[in-house]
Structures are given as structure tokens and as C-alpha cells.
One Martini backbone bead per residue (centre of mass of N, CA, C, O) as a GRO file, in nm:
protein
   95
    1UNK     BB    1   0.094   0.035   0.025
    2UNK     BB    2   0.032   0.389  -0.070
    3UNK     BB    3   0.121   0.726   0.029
    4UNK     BB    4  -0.037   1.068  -0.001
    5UNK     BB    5  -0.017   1.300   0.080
    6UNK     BB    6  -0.167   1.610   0.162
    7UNK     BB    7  -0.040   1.939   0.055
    8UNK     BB    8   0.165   1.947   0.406
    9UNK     BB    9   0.227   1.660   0.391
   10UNK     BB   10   0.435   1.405   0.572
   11UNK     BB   11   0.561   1.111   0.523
   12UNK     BB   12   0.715   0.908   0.815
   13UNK     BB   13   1.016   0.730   0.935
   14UNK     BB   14   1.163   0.561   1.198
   15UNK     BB   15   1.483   0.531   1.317
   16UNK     BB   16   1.635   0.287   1.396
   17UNK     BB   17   1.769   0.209   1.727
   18UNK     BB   18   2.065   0.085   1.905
   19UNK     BB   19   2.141   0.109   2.251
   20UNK     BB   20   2.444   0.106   2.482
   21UNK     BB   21   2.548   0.076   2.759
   22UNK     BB   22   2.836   0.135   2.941
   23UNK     BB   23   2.810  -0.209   3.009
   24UNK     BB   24   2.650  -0.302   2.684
   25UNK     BB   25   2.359  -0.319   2.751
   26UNK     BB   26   2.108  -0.361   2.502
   27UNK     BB   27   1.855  -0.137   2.410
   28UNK     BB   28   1.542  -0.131   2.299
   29UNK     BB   29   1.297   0.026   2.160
   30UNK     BB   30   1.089  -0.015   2.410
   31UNK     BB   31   1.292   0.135   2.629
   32UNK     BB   32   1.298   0.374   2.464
   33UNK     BB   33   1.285   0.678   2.327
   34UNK     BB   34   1.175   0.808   2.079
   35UNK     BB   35   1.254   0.913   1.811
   36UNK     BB   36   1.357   1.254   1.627
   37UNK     BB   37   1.439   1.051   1.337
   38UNK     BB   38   1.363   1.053   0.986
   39UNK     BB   39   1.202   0.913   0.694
   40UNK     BB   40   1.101   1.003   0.405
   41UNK     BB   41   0.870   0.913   0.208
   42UNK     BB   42   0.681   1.115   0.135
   43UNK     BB   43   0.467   1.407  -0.035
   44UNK     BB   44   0.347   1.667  -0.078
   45UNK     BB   45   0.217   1.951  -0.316
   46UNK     BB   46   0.135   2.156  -0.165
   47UNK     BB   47  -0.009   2.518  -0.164
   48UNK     BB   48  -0.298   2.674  -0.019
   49UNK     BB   49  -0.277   2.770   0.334
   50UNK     BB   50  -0.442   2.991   0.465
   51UNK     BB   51  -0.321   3.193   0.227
   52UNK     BB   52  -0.082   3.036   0.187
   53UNK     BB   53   0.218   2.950   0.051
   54UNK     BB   54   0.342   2.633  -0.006
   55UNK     BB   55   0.704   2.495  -0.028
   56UNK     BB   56   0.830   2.232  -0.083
   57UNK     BB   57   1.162   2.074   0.104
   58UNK     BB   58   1.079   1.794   0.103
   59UNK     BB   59   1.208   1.461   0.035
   60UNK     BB   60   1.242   1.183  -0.001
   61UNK     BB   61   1.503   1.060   0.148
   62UNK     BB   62   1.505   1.213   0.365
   63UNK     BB   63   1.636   1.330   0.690
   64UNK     BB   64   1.484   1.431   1.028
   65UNK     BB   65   1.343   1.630   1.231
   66UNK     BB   66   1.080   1.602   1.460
   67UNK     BB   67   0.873   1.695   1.672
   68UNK     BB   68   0.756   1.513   1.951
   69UNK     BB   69   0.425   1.539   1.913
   70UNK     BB   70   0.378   1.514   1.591
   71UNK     BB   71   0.134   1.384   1.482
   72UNK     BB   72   0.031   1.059   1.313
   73UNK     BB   73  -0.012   0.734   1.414
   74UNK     BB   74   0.072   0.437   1.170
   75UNK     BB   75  -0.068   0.100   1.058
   76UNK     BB   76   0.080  -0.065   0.798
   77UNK     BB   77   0.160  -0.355   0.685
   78UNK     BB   78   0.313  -0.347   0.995
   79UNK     BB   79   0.393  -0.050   0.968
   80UNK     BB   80   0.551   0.278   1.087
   81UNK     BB   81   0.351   0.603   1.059
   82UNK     BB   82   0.392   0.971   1.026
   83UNK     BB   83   0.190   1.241   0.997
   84UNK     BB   84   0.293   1.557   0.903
   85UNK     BB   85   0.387   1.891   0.901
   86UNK     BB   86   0.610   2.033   0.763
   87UNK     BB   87   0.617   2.274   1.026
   88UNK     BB   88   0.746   2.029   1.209
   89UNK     BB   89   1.041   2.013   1.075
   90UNK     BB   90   1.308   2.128   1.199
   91UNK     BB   91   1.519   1.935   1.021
   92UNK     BB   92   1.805   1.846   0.831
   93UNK     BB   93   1.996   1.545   0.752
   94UNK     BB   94   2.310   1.556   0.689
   95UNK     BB   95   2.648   1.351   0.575
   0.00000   0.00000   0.00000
């Protein structure tokens, strides 16, 4: 199944990370909190929101930083994604 976001919306994936203690011990993701980075997966075609022309500036497989309350998180085919507005998107993660 594919998701098409509508307008400044974007669908992200959190980036699986596995941390591991001091002493070795390796926490689950389940143990962690969750992570405020993830891959975009697609992306809206933005338009006039409110009044404003809004310009998607994120495209799909950008890594991105996220604020913590934002979006709706969904379970699709097993998998887990979030529903964001481009203006949730804190920054763009370049390597």
C-alpha cells in the first residue's frame, strides 16, 4: 500500500536506532524513547494553506528531525509511519 500525503503534509519513518549502556547492555527499542529522526517516505504537493503558498522543501528519502508530540502515527502492512505538516519538521539531517 502506498500513502500520498495531501497539501504540506509528509509521511515519515522513524529511524530504528539500538543503544547500548555504559556496562554493554543493549536496550530494545521498546525500552528507549522514541527517536525525533526518521526518512521521509513521500511527500505533499503543498498549495495555498490558510492564505499562504506553501513550498515543500522536503523530499522523500531526506533524514529530518522531528518536534516530539507532532503527527499521527499509523500501522500499515506492519509497518509504523507518521503523518506530519512540513512546518513539524524541525531540520534536514545531511551526512
Amino acid at each position: 500500500m502506498k500513502l500520498i500525503p495531501l497539501f504540506d503534509r509528509v509521511v515519515i519513518q522513524h529511524i530504528e536506532s539500538h543503544d547500548t549502556t555504559a556496562s554493554g547492555i543493549i536496550l530494545p527499542s521498546s525500552a528507549q524513547e522514541k527517536p525525533q529522526m526518521a526518512t521521509v517516505i513521500s511527500v505533499g504537493e503543498g498549495g495555498v494553506i490558510d492564505g499562504k503558498e506553501i513550498k515543500m522543501v522536503v523530499r522523500p528519502g531526506d533524514v529530518v528531525l522531528y518536534g516530539k508530540y507532532a503527527g499521527s502515527e499509523f500501522k500499515i502492512d506492519g509497518e509504523e509511519f507518521i503523518v506530519i505538516r512540513q512546518s513539524d519538521i524541525l531540520a534536514k539531517v545531511e551526512k
